[in-house]
TIVO-353675 format. One line per 10 residues: number of its first residue (from 0); their letters; for each residue x, y, z of C-alpha. Coordinates in Angstrom, 2 decimals. Example, Ala and Ser with C-alpha at 12.3 -4.5 7.8 and 13.67 -1.06 7.14 Angstrom:
# residues 2
0> AS> 12.30/-4.50/7.80; 13.67/-1.06/7.14
# end
This chain:
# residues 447
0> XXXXXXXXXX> -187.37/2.13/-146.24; -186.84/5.64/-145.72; -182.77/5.17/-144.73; -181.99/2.78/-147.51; -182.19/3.01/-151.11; -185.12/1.89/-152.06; -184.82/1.95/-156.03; -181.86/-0.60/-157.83; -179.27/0.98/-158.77; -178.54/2.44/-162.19
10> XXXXXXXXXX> -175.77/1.48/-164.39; -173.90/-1.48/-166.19; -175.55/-4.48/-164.25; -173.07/-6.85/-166.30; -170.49/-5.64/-164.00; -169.22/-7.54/-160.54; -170.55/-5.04/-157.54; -166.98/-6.06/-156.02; -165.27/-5.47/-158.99; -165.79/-3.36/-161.36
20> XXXXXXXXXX> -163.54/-4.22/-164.21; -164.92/-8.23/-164.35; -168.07/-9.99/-165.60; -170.35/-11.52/-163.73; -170.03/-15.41/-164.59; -171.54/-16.94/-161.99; -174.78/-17.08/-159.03; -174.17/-18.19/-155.30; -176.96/-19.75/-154.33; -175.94/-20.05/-150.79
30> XXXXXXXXXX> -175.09/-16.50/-150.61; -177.90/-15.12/-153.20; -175.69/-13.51/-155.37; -174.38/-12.37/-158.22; -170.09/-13.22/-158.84; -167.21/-12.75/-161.18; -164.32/-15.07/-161.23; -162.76/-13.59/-158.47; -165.11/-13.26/-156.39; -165.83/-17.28/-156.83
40> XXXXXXXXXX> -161.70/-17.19/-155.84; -161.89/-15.60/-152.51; -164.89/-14.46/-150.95; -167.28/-18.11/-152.04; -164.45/-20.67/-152.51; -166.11/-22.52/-149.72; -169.43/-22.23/-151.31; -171.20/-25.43/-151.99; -173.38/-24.05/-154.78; -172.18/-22.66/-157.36
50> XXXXXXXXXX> -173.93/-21.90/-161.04; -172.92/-20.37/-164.24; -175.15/-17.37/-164.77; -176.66/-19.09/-167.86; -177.92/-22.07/-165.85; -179.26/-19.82/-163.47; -181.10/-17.75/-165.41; -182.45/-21.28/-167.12; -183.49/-22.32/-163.57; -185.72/-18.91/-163.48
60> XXXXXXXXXX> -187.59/-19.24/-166.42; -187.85/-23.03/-165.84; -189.54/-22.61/-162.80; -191.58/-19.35/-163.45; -189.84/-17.57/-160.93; -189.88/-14.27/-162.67; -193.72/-14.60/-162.55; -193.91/-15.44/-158.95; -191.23/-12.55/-157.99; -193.97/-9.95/-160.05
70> XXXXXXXXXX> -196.77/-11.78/-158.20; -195.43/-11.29/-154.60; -194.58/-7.69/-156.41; -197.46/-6.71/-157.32; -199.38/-8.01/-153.91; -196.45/-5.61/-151.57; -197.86/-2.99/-154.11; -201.33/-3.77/-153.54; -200.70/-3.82/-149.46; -198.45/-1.00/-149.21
80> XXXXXXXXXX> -201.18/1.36/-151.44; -203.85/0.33/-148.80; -201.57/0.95/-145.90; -201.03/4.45/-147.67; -205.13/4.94/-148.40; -205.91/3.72/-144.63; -203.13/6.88/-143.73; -204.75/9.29/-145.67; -207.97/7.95/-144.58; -206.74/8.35/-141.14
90> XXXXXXXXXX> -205.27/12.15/-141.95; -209.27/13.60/-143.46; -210.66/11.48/-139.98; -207.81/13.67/-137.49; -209.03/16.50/-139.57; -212.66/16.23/-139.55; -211.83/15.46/-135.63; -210.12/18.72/-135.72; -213.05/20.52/-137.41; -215.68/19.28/-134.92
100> XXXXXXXXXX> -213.51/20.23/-131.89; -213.03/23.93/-133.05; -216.54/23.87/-133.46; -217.37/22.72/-130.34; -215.12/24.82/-128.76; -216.29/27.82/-130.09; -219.86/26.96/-129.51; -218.81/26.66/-125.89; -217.05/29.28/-125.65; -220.07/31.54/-127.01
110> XXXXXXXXXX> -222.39/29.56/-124.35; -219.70/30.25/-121.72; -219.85/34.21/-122.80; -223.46/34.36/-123.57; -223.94/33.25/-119.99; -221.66/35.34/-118.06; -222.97/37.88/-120.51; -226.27/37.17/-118.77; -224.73/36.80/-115.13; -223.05/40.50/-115.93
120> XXXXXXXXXX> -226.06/42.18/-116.51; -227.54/40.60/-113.69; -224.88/41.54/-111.50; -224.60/45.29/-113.20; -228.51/45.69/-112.56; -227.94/44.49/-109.05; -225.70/47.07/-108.67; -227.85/50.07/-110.05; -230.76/48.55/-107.54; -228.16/49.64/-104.83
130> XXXXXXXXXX> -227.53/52.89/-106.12; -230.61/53.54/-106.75; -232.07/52.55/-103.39; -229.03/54.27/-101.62; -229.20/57.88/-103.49; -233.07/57.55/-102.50; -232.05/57.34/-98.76; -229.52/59.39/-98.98; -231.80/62.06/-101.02; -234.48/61.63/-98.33
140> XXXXXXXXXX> -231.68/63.47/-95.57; -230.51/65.70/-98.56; -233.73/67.44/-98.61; -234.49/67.82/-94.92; -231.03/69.41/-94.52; -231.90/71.55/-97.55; -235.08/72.84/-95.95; -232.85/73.48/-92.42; -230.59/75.54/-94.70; -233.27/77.45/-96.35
150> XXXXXXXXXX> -234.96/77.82/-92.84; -231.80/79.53/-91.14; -230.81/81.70/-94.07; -234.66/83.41/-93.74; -233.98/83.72/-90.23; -230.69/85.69/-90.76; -232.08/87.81/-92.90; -234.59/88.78/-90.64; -232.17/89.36/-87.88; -230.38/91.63/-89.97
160> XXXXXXXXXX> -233.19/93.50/-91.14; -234.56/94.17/-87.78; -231.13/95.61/-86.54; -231.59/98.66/-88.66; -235.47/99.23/-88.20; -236.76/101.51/-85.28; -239.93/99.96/-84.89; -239.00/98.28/-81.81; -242.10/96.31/-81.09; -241.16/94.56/-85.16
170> XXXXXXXXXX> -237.73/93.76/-83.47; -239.21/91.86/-80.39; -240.93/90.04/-82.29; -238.90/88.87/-84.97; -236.06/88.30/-81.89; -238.56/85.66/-80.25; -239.29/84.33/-83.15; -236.51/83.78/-84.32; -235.14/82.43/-81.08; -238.32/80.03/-80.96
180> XXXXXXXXXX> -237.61/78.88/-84.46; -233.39/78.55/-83.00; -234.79/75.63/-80.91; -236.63/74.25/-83.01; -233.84/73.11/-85.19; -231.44/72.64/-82.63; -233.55/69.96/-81.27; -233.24/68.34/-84.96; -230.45/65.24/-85.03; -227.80/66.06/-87.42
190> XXXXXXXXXX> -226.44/63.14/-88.42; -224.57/62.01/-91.08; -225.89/58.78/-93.18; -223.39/56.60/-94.46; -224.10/54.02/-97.25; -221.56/52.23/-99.20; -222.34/49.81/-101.93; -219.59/46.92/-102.12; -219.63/43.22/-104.01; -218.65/39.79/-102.37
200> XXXXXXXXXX> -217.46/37.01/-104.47; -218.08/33.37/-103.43; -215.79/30.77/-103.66; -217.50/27.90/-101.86; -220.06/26.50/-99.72; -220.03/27.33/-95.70; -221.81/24.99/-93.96; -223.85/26.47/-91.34; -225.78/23.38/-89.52; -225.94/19.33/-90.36
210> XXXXXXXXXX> -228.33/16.95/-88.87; -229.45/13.23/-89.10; -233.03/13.09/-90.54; -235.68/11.69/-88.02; -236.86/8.06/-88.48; -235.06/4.99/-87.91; -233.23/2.94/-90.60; -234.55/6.16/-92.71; -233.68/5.90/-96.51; -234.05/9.44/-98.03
220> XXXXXXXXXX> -233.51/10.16/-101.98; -234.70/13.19/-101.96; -236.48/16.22/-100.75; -237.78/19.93/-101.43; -238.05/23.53/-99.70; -242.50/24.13/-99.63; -244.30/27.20/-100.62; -243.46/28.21/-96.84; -240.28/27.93/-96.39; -240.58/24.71/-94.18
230> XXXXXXXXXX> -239.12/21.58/-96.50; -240.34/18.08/-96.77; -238.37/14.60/-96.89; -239.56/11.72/-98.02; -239.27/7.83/-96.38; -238.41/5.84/-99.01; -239.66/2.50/-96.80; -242.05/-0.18/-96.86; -244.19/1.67/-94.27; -242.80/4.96/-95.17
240> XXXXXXXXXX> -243.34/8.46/-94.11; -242.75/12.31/-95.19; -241.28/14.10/-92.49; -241.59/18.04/-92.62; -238.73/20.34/-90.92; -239.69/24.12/-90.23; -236.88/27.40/-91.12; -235.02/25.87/-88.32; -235.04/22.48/-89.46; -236.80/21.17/-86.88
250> XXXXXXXXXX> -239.51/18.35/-87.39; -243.23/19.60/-86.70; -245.24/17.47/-88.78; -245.51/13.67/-89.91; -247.57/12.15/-93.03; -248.12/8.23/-92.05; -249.25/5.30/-93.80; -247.05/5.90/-97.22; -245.41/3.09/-99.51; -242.21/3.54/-100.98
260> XXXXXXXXXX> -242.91/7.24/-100.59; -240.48/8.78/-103.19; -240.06/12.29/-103.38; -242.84/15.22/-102.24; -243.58/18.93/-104.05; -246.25/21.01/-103.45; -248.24/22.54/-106.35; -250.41/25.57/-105.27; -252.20/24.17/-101.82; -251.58/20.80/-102.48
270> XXXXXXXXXX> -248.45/18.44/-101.81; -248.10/15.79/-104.33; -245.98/12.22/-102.96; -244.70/9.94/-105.43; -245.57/6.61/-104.09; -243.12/3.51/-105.88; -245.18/0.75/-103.69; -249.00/2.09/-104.77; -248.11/3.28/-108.16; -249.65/6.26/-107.67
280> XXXXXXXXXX> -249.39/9.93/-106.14; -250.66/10.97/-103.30; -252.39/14.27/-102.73; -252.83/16.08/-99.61; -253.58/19.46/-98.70; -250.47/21.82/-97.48; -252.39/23.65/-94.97; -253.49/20.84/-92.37; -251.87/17.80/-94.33; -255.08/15.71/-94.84
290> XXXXXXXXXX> -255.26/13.76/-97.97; -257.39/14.85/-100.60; -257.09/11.92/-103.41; -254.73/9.22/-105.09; -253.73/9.50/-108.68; -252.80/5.70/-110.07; -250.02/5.98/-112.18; -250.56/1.83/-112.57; -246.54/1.84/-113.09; -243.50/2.30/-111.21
300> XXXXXXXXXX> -243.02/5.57/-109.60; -239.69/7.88/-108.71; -239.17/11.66/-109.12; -241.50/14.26/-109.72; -241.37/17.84/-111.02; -243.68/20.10/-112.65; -243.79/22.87/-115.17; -246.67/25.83/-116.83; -249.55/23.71/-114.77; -248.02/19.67/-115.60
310> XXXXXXXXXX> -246.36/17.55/-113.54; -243.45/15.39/-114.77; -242.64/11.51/-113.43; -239.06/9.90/-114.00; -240.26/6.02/-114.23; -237.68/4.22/-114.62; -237.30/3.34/-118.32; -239.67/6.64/-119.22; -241.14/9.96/-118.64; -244.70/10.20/-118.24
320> XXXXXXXXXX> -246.70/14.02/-118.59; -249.72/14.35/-116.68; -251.94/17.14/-115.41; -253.13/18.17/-112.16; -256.41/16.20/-112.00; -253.56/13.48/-112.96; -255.06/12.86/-116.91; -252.09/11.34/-119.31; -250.82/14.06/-121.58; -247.54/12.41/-123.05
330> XXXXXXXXXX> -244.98/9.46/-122.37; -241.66/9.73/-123.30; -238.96/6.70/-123.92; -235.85/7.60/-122.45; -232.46/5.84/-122.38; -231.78/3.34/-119.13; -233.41/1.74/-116.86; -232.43/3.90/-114.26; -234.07/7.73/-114.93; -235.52/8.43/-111.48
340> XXXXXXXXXX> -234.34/11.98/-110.70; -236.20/14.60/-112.72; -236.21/18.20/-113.04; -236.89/21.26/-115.61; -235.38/24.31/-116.68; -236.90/27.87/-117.42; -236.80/27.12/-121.36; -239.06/24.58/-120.91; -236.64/21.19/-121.31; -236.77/18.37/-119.00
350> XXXXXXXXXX> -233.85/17.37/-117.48; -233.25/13.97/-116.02; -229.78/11.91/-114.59; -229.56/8.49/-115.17; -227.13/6.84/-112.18; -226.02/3.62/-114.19; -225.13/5.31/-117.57; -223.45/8.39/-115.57; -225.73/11.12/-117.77; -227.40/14.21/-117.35
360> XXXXXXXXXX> -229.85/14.80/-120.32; -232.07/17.45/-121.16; -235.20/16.74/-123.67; -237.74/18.82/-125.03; -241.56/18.87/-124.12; -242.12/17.00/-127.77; -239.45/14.75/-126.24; -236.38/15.18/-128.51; -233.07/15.37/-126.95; -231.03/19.01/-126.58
370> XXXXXXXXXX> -228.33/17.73/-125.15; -226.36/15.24/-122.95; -223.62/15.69/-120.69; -220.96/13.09/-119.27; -217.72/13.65/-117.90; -214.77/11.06/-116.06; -215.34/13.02/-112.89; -219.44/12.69/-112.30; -220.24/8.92/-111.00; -223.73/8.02/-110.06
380> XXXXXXXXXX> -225.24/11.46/-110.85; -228.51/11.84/-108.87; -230.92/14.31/-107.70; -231.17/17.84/-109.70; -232.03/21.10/-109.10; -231.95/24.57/-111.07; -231.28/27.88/-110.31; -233.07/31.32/-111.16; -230.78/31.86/-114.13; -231.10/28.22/-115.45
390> XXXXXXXXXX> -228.07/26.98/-113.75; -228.36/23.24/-112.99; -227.21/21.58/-110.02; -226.20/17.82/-110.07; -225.64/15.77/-106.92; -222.73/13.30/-108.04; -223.25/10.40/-105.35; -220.22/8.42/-106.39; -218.00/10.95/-107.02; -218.62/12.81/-104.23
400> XXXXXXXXXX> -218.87/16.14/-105.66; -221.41/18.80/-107.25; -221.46/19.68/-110.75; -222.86/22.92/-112.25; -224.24/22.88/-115.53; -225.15/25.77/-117.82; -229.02/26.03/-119.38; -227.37/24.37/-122.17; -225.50/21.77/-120.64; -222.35/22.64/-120.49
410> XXXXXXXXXX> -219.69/22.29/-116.91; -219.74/25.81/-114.84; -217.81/24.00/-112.15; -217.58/21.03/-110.16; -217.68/22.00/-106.20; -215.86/19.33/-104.74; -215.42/17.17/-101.47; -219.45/16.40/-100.96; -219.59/13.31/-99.64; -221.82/11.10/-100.74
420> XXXXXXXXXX> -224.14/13.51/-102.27; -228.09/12.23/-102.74; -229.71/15.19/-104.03; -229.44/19.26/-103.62; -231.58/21.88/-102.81; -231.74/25.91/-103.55; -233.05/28.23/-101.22; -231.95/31.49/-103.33; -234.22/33.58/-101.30; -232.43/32.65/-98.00
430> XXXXXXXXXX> -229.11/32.18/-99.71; -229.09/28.30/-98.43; -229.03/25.08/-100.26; -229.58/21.81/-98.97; -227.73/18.53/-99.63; -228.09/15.12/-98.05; -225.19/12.68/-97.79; -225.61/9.15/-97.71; -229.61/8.99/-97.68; -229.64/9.98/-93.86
440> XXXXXXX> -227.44/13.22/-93.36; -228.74/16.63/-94.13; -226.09/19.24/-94.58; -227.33/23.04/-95.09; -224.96/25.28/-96.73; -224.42/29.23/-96.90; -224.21/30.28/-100.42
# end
């Protein structure tokens, strides 16, 4: 339509379209058109049918066919100004699209610079810590060489006063001393203190030690660092087991006699075990590992987390709140079957990953969602963990990869080639985190 011409054309329509100078007479109805006499001549002499424009105009009305032409008119008009609605439909949907995408952007963008806004000033106090500490040090030698200065210039003097006096039993004196006070500092180590105060940017994990976790046909989903450093793995078998490894992940103790033991944290002096073939969790104390009580939970069990004095259960198809002397407080419907890692974040939210929808979410403590975060390169998300600045850490099982989330959801980065990835750990205080690979391989990292 937009190469041709799509309105007739203006003029004497009486005319031939051949030629000019004759009338049209006649109607080819084999050829659809409109001829003079010689066009009837030359180009249609071979024409079968032929009509005299009279007769075919009385054919037209006879059969209504002006009617039906305006009909099939009117109906191209009718589909063509819906085709041309649905288009500028189409343009205000690209343009709301638009809209919401700047939007986003820009809200992402200000998350991106409010947190390395807050990384920066962390960094920037960091580094006036280090001054600080170092001109202290350095202060500390400042003033003991000051007070060696001070020390010989009063000796000098006194030398040089004693040259000129006559009193000679002053100048023995002040000689001695003076010489006694001469040794005295010389036996005084001079040296020279050196600090310097550098930075040190990392760019990805360095694996420092990898082991198989104790327990045969073991089937781990996740684990935690304890209150003393050691960290604690749970058996996730019939007749399971939590296995505890010391700073140099060795295996001192064993807790026996566990079903479906799920994942273990310790709260104060107590370690709390989620237990998926009991229903309940299991309390025992930290310090010699005897049990103290069961808490029924009366439904099915997974990961556990807690936060300002509750503890938090991923149950499958819901969240359930309870406190420490394991009283109901909330329940919270969440999306899936499949919620069974859980964590929370310093403002408060609880964050869970569900491994068949390929979410992380974060929800409120009243239960309504803050946000939710997918992306093409995180399969299977599923254990969590979170930072000291409210970083979150997501162990991408089928994807084989880590990704970092902000506090409010969005990707830092995605640390790649993890295999197999169950859940991760953070050490910060050791500068270590901890990730097992395919339920049975622990993997300790240098960050």
């Amino acid at each position: 339509m937009k190469s041709g011409n799509i309105f007739p054309e203006s003029g004497n329509i009486h005319s031939c379209p051949k030629h000019k100078r004759e009338t049209v007479k006649f109607f080819c109805n084999d050829h659809q058109q409109s001829c003079c006499s010689t066009c009837i001549g030359t180009k249609h002499r071979k024409c079968e049918s032929i009509d005299t424009v009279e007769d075919a105009a009385k054919n037209i009305k006879q059969n209504r066919q002006l009617d039906v032409l305006l009909g099939d008119m009117k109906n191209l008009e009718k589909k063509l100004t819906k085709a041309k609605g649905e288009q500028e439909i189409n343009v205000a949907e690209i343009e709301n699209s638009v809209d919401e995408i700047i939007e986003k952007t820009e809200r992402e963008f200000k998350e991106c610079v409010d947190h390395l806004e807050i990384l920066k000033n962390k960094h920037l106090d960091e580094v006036a810590g280090a001054l600080k500490k170092g001109r202290g040090k350095l202060s500390e030698c400042t003033n003991v060489l000051s007070d060696g200065i001070q020390c010989t210039n009063y000796c000098c003097r006194n030398i040089e006063r004693v040259k000129e006096t006559e009193n000679d039993a002053e100048m023995v004196m002040t000689y001695y001393r003076v010489k006694e006070r001469l040794l005295q500092l010389k036996q005084f180590k001079c040296t020279k203190k050196q600090i310097t105060i550098s930075q040190k940017k990392v760019t990805s994990f360095e694996r420092i030690n990898e082991f198989s976790i104790d327990g045969e046909n073991s089937i781990v989903w996740t684990g935690n660092f304890l209150s003393n450093g050691n960290f604690v793995f749970a058996d996730y078998i019939p007749d399971g087991r939590c296995f505890i490894y010391n700073k140099d992940w060795k295996s001192t103790e064993v807790i026996d006699g566990l079903s479906y033991p799920f994942e273990a944290i310790h709260s104060g002096e107590e370690l709390l075990v989620t237990c998926d073939g009991t229903k309940s969790i299991e309390v025992f104390s930290l310090s010699d590992l005897h049990k103290l009580q069961s808490i029924n939970i009366n439904k099915t069990v997974y990961g556990i987390t807690k936060l300002n004095g509750a503890c938090y259960v991923g149950c499958g198809n819901k969240i359930i709140k309870l406190n420490l002397s394991g009283e109901k407080l909330k329940e919270y419907k969440v999306e899936g079957n499949y919620n069974i890692h859980i964590s929370t974040t310093k403002d408060g939210h609880i964050v869970y990953s569900n491994c068949s929808l390929n979410t992380v979410t974060a929800i409120t403590d009243q239960g309504d969602t803050v946000w939710q975060y997918k992306h093409i390169k995180m399969k299977v998300p599923r254990g969590l963990d979170v930072d000291s600045v409210g970083n979150i850490f997501v162990a991408a099982r089928g994807s084989d990869n880590i990704h970092v989330l902000s506090g409010a959801g969005s990707l830092i980065r995605i640390i790649e080639d993890i295999p197999q990835p169950m859940f991760i750990k953070l050490m910060e205080e050791r500068s270590i985190c901890c990730v097992c690979s395919n339920r049975e391989i622990m993997k300790v990292y240098k960050l």
